[in-house]
N, C-alpha and C positions, 0 to 999 in steps of 0.2 A: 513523611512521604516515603513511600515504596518503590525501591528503584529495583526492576527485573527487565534481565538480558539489557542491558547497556539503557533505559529508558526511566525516568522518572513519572510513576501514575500521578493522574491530579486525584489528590485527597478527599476530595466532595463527593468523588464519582461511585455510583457503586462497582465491585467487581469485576463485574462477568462486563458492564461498558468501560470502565478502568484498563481492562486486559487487552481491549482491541487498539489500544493505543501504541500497542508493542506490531512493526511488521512480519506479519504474515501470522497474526489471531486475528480473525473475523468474531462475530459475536455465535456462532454453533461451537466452537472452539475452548472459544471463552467459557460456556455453559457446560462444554465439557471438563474444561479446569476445573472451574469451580465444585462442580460434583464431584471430581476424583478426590480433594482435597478436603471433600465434606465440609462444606461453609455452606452458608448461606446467602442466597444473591442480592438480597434487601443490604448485607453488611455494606459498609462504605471502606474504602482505603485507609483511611485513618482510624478506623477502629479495629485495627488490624492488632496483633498480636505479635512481637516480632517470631516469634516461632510458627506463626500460620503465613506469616509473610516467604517466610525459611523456605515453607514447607509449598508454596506455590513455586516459587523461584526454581525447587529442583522438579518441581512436575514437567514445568513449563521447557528448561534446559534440557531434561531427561526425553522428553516426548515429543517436543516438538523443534524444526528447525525455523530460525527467527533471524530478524534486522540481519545482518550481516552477513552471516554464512547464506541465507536464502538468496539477497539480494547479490552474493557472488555466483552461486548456481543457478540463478536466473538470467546476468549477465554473460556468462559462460556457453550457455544455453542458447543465447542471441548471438552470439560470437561465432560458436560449432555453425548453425546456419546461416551467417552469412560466407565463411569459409567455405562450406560448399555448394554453394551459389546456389540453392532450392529458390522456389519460388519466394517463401514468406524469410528468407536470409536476405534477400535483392529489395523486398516491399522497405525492407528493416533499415536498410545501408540509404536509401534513397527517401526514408521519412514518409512514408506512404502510410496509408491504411492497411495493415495486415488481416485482418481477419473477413476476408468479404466485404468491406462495406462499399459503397457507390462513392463513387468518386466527382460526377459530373455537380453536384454540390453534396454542403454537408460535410466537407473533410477537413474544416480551418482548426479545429481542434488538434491535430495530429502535425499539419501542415504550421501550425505556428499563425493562425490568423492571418493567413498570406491571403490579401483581393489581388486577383491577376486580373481581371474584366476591367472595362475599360473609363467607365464613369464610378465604380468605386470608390478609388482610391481621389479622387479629385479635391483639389480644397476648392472653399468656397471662397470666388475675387470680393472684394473689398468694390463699392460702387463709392462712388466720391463725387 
């Protein structure tokens, strides 16, 4: 099993879907990997070579920013506006939908599944 940037790939997978299991490679990314590295994208993880494993690891470190450091300058990012209280810093801090979306329904995903309405949330009595 091939472990790059802090992640263990599953062995079965090939490549270039292997690769997206690390954050912040999508699978255009991945396909970019793979061709800089000259592989093939039929190869599977486990047929890896540990020196084509080597040799992805520093592509992937060298070129692109992943799990951690993204996920800090992502957070950072969400942090800088809510500090100065912009529109989409305010959506951020209060659990909203930031990008546009409608709010009058359609927003339990963001909201955490919250029914505010009034027969929603109801259990059903027990008749006896």
């Amino acid at each position: 099993m091939a472990r790059i940037a802090g992640v263990t790939l599953p062995a079965q997978k090939r490549i270039d879907i292997a690769l997206t299991y690390i954050y912040g490679i999508g699978r255009t990314s991945a396909q970019k990997i793979v061709e800089a590295a000259g592989l093939d994208v039929e190869t599977r993880i486990k047929d890896l070579t540990p020196d084509q494993e080597d040799n992805l690891r520093a592509i992937v470190e060298k070129t692109y920013k992943v799990e951690g450091d993204l996920k800090r300058e992502v957070m950072g990012n969400i942090k800088r506006l809510k500090e100065v209280q912009c529109y989409r810093g305010i959506r951020h801090s209060r659990g909203l939908p930031v990008r546009g979306q409608r709010t009058k329904t359609n927003n339990r995903t963001v909201r955490g599944n919250v029914r505010r309405t009034m027969g929603s949330g109801k259990r059903k009595l027990e008749k006896t």
